[in-house]
Every structure is written in C-alpha cells, then in structure tokens.
C-alpha positions in Angstrom: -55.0 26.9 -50.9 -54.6 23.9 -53.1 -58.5 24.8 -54.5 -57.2 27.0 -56.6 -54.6 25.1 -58.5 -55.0 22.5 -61.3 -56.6 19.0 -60.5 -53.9 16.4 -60.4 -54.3 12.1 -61.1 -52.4 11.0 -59.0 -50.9 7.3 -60.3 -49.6 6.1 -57.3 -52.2 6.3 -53.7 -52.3 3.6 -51.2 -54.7 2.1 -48.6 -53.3 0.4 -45.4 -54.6 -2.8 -46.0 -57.2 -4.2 -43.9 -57.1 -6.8 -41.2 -59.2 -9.0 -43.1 -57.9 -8.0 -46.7 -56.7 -11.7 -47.5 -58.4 -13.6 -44.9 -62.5 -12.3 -45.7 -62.7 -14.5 -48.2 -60.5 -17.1 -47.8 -60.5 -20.8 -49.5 -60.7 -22.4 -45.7 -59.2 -25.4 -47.1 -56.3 -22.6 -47.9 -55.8 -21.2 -44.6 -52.5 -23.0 -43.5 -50.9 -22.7 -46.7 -51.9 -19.1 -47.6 -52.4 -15.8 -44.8 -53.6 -16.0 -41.3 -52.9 -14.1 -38.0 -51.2 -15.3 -35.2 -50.6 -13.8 -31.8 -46.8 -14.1 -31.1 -45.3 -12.3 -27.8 -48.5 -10.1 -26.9 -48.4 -9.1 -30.5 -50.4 -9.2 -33.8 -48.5 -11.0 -36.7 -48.8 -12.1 -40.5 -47.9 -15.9 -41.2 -47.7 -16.2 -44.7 -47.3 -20.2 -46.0 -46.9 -21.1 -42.4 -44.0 -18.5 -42.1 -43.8 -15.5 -40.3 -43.8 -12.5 -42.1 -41.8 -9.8 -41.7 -42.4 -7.7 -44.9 -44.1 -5.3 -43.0 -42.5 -4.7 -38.9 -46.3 -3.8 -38.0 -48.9 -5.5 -40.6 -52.2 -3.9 -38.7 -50.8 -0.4 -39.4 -51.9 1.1 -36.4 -50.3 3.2 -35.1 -48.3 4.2 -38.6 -46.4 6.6 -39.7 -47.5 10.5 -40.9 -47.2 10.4 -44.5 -43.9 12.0 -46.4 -42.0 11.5 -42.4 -38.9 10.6 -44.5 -39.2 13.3 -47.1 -36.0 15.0 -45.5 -34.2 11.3 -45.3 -35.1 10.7 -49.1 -33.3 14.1 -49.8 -29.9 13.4 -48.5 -30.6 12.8 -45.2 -29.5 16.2 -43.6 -29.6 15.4 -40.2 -28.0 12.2 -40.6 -30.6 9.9 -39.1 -31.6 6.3 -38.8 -34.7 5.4 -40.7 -35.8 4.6 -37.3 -35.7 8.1 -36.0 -36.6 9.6 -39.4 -39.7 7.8 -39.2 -40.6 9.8 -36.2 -43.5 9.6 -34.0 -46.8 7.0 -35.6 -50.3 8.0 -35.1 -53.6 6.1 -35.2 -55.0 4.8 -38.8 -56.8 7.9 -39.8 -60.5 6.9 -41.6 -59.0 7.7 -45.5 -56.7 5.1 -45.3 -59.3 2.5 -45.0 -62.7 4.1 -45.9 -63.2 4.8 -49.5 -66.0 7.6 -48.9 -63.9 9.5 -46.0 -61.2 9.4 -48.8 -62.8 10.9 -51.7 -63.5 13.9 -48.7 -59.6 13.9 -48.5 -58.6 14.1 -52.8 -61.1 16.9 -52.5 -59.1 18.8 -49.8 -55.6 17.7 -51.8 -56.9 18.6 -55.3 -57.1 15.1 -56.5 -59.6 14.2 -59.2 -58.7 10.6 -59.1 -55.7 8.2 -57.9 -55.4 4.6 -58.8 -54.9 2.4 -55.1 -52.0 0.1 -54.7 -51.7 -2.4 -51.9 -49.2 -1.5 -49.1 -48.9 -5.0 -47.4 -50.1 -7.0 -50.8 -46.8 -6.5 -52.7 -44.7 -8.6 -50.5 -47.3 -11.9 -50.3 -46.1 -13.6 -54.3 -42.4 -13.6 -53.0 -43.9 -15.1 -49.5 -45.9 -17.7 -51.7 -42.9 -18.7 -54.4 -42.8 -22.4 -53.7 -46.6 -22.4 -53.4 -48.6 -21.3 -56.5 -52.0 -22.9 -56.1 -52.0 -21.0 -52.6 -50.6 -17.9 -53.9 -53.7 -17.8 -56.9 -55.9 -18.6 -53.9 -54.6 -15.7 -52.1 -54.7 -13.3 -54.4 -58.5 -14.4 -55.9 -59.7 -13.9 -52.0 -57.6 -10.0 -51.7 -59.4 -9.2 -55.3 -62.7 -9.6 -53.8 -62.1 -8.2 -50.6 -60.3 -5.2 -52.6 -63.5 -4.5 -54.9 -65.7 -4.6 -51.7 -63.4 -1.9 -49.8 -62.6 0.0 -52.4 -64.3 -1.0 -55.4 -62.6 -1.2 -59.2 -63.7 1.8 -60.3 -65.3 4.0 -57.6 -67.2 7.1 -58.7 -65.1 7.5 -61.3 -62.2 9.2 -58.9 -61.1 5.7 -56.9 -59.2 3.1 -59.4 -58.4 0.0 -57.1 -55.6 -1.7 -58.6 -56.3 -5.6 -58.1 -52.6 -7.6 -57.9 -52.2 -10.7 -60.5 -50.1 -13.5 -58.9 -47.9 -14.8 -61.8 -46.7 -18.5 -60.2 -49.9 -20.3 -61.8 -50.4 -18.9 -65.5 -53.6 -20.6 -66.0 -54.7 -19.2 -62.7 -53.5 -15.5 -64.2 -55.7 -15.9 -67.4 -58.6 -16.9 -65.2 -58.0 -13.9 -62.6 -57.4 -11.4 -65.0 -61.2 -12.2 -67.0 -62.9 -11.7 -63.3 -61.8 -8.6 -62.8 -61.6 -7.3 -66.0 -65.6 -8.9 -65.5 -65.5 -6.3 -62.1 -64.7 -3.4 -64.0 -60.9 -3.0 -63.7 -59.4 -0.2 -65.7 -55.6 -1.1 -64.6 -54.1 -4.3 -63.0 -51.0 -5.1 -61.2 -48.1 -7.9 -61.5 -44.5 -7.9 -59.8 -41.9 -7.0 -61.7 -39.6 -10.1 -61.5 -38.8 -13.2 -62.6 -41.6 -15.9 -62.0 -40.2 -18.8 -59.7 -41.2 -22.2 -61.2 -40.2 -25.6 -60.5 -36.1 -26.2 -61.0 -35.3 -22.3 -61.2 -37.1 -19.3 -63.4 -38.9 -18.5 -66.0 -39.8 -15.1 -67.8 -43.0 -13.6 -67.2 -43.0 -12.8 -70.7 -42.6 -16.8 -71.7 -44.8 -18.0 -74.6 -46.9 -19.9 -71.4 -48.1 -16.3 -70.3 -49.1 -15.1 -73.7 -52.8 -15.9 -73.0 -52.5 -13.7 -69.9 -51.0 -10.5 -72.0 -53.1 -11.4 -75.0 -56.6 -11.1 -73.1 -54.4 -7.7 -71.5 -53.7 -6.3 -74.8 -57.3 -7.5 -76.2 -58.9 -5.7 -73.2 -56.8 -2.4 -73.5 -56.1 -3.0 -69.2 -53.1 -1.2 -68.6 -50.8 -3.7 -66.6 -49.2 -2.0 -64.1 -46.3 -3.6 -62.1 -45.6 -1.7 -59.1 -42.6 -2.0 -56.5 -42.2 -4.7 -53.6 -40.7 -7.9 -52.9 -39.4 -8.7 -56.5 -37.2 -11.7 -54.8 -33.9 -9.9 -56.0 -32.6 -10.6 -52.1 -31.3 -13.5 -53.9 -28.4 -11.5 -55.5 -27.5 -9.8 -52.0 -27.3 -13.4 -50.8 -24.2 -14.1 -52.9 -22.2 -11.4 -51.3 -23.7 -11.6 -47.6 -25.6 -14.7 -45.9 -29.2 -13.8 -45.8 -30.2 -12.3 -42.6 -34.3 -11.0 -41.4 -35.4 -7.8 -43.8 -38.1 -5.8 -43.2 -39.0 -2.6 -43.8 -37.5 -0.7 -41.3 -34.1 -2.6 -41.5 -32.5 -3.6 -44.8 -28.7 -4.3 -45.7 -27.1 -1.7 -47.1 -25.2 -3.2 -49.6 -29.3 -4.2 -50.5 -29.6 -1.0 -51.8 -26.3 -0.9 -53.6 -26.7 -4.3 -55.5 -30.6 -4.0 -56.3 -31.8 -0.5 -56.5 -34.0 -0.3 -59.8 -31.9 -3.7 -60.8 -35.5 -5.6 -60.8 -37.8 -2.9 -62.9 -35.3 -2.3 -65.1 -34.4 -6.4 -65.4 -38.3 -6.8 -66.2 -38.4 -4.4 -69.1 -35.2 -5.4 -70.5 -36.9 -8.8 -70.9 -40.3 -7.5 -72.1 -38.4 -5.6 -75.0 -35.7 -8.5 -75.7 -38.1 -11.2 -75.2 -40.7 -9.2 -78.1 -43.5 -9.0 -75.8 -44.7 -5.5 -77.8 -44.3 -7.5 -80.8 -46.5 -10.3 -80.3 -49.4 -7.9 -78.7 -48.9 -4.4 -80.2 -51.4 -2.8 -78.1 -50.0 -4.0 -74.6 -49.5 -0.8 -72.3 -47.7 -1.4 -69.6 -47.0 1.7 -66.6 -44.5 0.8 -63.9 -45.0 2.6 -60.6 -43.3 3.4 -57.5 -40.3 2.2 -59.3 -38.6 5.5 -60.0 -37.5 6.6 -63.5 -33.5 7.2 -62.8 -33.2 3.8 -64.6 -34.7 4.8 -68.0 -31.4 6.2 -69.6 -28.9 3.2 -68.5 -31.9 0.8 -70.1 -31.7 2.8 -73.2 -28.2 2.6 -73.7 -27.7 -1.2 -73.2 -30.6 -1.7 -75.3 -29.5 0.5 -78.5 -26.1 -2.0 -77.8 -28.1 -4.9 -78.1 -29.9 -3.8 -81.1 -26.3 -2.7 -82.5 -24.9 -6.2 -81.5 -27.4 -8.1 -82.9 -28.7 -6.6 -86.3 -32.2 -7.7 -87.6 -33.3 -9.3 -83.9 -35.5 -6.5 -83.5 -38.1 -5.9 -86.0 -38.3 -1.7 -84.4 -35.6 -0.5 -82.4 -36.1 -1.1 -78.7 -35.4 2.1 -77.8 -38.7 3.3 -79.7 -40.8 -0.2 -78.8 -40.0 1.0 -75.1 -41.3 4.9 -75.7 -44.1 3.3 -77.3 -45.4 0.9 -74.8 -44.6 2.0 -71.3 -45.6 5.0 -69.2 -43.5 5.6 -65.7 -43.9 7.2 -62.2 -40.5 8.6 -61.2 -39.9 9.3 -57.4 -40.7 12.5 -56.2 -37.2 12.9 -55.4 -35.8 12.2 -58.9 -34.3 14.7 -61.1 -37.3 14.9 -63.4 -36.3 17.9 -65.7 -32.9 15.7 -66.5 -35.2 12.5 -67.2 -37.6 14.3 -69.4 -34.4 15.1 -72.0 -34.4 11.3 -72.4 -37.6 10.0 -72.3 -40.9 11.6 -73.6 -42.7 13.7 -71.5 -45.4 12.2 -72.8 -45.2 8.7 -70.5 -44.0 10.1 -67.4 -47.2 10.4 -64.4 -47.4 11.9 -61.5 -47.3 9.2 -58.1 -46.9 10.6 -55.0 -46.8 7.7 -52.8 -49.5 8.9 -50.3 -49.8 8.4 -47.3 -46.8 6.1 -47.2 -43.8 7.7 -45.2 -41.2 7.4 -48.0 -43.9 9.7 -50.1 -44.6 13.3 -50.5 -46.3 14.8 -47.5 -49.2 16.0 -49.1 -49.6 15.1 -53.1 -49.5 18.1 -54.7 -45.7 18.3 -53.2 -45.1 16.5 -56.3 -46.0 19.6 -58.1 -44.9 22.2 -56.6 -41.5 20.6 -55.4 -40.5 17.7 -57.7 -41.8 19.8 -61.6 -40.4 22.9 -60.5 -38.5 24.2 -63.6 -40.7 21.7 -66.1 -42.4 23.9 -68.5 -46.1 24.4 -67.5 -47.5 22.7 -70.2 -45.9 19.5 -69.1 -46.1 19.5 -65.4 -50.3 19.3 -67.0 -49.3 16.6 -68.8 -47.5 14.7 -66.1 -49.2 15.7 -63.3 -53.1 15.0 -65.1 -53.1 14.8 -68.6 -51.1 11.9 -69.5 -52.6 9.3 -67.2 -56.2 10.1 -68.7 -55.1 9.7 -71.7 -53.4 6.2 -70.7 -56.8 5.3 -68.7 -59.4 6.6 -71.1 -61.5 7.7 -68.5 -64.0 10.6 -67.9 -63.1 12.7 -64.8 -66.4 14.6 -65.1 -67.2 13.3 -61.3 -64.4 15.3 -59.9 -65.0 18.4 -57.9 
C-alpha cells in the first residue's frame, strides 16, 4: 500500500480544464478575438482568434483517456501500436480532475503531499493568439481568475495552481505577474519559445521583459515554463508543407526535427543572453520538458564559453546548475542524467492523469529512480522541490 512509503511533491499534476476555464470571465468586448465554443458537425469545438482549434482533438475532455494508457508506447512501443490504439478505451471525467476537494481525497490515496497544477488545454492558446497580443493578455487575465477560483493559488498548502503568463504584450506580463503574485502564487508559468512580435521574433529574455523577470527575481516566484505549443512547427514547415496537428496525429519527422529543440533553444538564450546575470536570484524550473537535453546544452555551451573568452562573467555551465531545476520524463534514463547534472535540481513530475504520464505517481518512484541511491530518489522525489518552493507541508497527511 502506497501509505506506507515516503510522501512525494509531485512537480508536474494536471486538471482537465473546465468548459468555462477561459470564457467565465471573459472581456465580452474580447470574445471574437480570444476563446469561445462553437458547435461544428453535432460536436463541441474550441475557436481560438476566430480559428478552430485543434490543439486538443476533444477540448471538453469527456470522455478522456485513463491516465499512463501510453506508458507501454512511451517505452518502445512493444506491441507496435498507433497512438490511436495505444490510447485505448476513454472513460468519463472522473470528479479529481476538476474538483480541487475530491482531489486532495485522491494525493491522499497516491501519497502525494502536494503537486503544483498545470493547464492541459491552456498551453496551446499563446501560439493560437501569436498575431493577437492584446487578446492573448485578455485571455490569459480571464483563465488566471477562473484558475484561482477552481483551484486556488495556493490551496491548503498541498494544491499549487500554476497561473500561465502570456509573453506577446510585456507590459501586460509585468501587470499580470503583480495580480497574482497579489493572489498568492508561489510558481508561475511562460512558454518556452521565442515571443512572436511584429516583423519576426524577439527573445523573451530582451531588455523589454526585464521588468517582468525583475519583479520575478524580486518576488522569489519560481518561473516555470512548461511544455506545449512552443510554435517550433515552423521549422517542420521548411521540410514538409504544413498540414492539421493535433494531439493524436503529429508528423513524424515533428518529432525528429523538434524534440527538446524548443526547451533547450530557451535556456540557451536565457544563459547567452545573461538573464542570471542581470537578476541573480531568478529560479527558473522547466517541466514536462524532459531532461535528455541537459548534457548536449552543456557541451555547446562550455564551446561557446571556449569560443568566446571573457563573454561570460561565470561559466554557463555553472550559471545553468545554479539557476534551473528540471522534471525529466518518467521514461528518461535518470541514473545517466544525474552523472551530469546535480541531483540537486532534478524533481519528480509525473504527468498525472494525462495518458503520456505514469499510471499512478508514485510509478515515478518505484519505476523511473530505481537504482538512484535512496537518499536522492528523497531528494528528487520530495526534498528538492520544497526546498525550491519554500513551503511548509505540515498540512499533508
């Protein structure tokens, strides 16, 4: 029984967003250019900027899948099936996925003493919103408050909503950022990409968005930037003509060209472009991203430091350790990762309930730290996220 084993934090829970998650509380003047519902051939569907979305193939999430259904297709896929028929059978929304109260029941019965909550269908409305960014701060101010309702910032000390900071309007980041900060949030969220602005790009670590990581660093927020639609579909567009993605269908050579290309883009920019240096207490976790990244980033960052003598005022090698804390996938080989990379800044995320996560969080345990030394599977699995956090657990079972 898992009552008997060692509480766990788990860095990385998700809700199924609610119907109403970005339409509550709505600008009305908004509601063309931001999200609405539209019935479209007997069915429920997401237009995002007067588009339809397709982020998500069924954005009411009921039925949905059982959580970890694609454990076996994440390891190798044995039986050699489509995602399709790995997915297997869906069932109806279960109460924890939306209910905050029937959840806390749940982390009981899985040995959680607290999880931060990520969006499931909120990570793919920036990208849908790119050419928009008054809508897409609109959007995002209306999901924060509907999120802190649901779910709540900080939620007898065990729930940690994440609320998601758009990154198109900087002003409109700044300003975001103070109200929930003002709400109680212990950990916020931006995508891990370039930012779309008029004529091209720009960095999200550009000397515009300094007031958005100064009042971060000031605050000691932990800015978390967790996986979804980081726009990179661009770069599979210059091999293949762009063709409808969702989650249940996506090119293969998709996975070839951008597979941790986006998280490991955006910290090669945040060390390169001295973010650390200008604000060094900024802590920064990435999430759902994996980790198998981390020793490719540290070798073409010890070149660039080698290349370019006296650029870097620390090496970025050490600025990186320092700075950034990381969720590898349950499916990563974490005793190889932990040779380059201090134990110290990995955390336990299990995904749950999504299907491409564990099927019950302590899997991550007992599965993806066998053969870590026990003192570190603590520190992964609990220790190192309170630490990060700086909370008090002493409302856990």
């Amino acid at each position: 029984a898992l009552s008997d084993r060692t509480q766990i934090f788990d860095f990385d829970n998700h809700y199924y967003d609610a119907v109403d998650a970005f339409t509550r509380h709505q600008d009305k003047a908004m509601r063309n250019r931001g999200v609405r519902w539209a019935e479209i051939d007997g069915r429920q569907r997401l237009l995002v900027g007067g588009t339809l979305n397709s982020y998500i193939a069924n954005p009411t999430f009921d039925p949905v899948a059982k959580p970890g259904s694609l454990w076996d297709w994440y390891r190798g896929n044995p039986a050699q099936q489509t995602i399709v028929e790995a997915f297997g059978e869906l069932e109806p929304i279960r109460p924890e996925y939306r209910d905050r109260d029937a959840r806390l029941r749940v982390m009981d019965a899985q040995n959680i003493a607290a999880t931060l909550m990520f969006p499931t269908l909120g990570v793919g409305v920036e990208e849908a919103l790119r050419g928009d960014a008054e809508a897409a701060a609109a959007a995002f101010r209306a999901f924060n408050r509907w999120l802190d309702e649901d779910w709540g910032y900080a939620y007898q000390g065990r729930i940690f909503a994440v609320p998601y900071i758009q990154m198109l309007d900087p002003v409109a980041a700044v300003d975001e950022l103070h109200t929930v900060l003002d709400r109680g949030a212990i950990v916020v969220n931006v995508r891990n990409a370039p930012v779309p602005a008029p004529g091209g790009y720009r960095s999200p670590f550009d000397a515009v968005y300094d007031p958005f990581w100064g009042l971060a660093a000031e605050s000691g927020v932990v800015v978390a930037n967790h996986a979804g639609n980081d726009g990179y579909d661009a770069l599979v567009q210059m091999w293949e003509p762009a063709q409808a993605e969702s989650s249940l269908f996506r090119s293969p050579l998709r996975g070839v060209v951008t597979k941790s290309r986006a998280v490991s883009d955006f910290y090669a920019a945040a060390v390169c472009h001295k973010i650390f240096e200008r604000f060094p207490t900024l802590r920064m976790a990435s999430v759902e991203n994996g980790a198998s990244w981390i020793p490719e980033l540290l070798h073409r960052l010890d070149d660039a430091a080698n290349r370019n003598p006296g650029y870097f005022r620390d090496h970025p090698n050490e600025v990186f350790a320092e700075h950034v804390w990381v969720t590898p996938f349950w499916e990563d080989d974490i005793t190889d990762l932990v040779q380059h990379f201090p134990v110290e800044r990995f955390l336990l995320g299990s995904d749950w309930p999504h299907a491409e996560g564990t099927r019950e969080p302590y899997d991550f345990v007992t599965d993806s730290l066998a053969g870590i030394a026990d003192g570190d599977v603590q520190r992964i699995a609990h220790d190192n996220a309170v630490d990060l956090l700086g909370v008090s657990l002493a409302g856990a079972r």
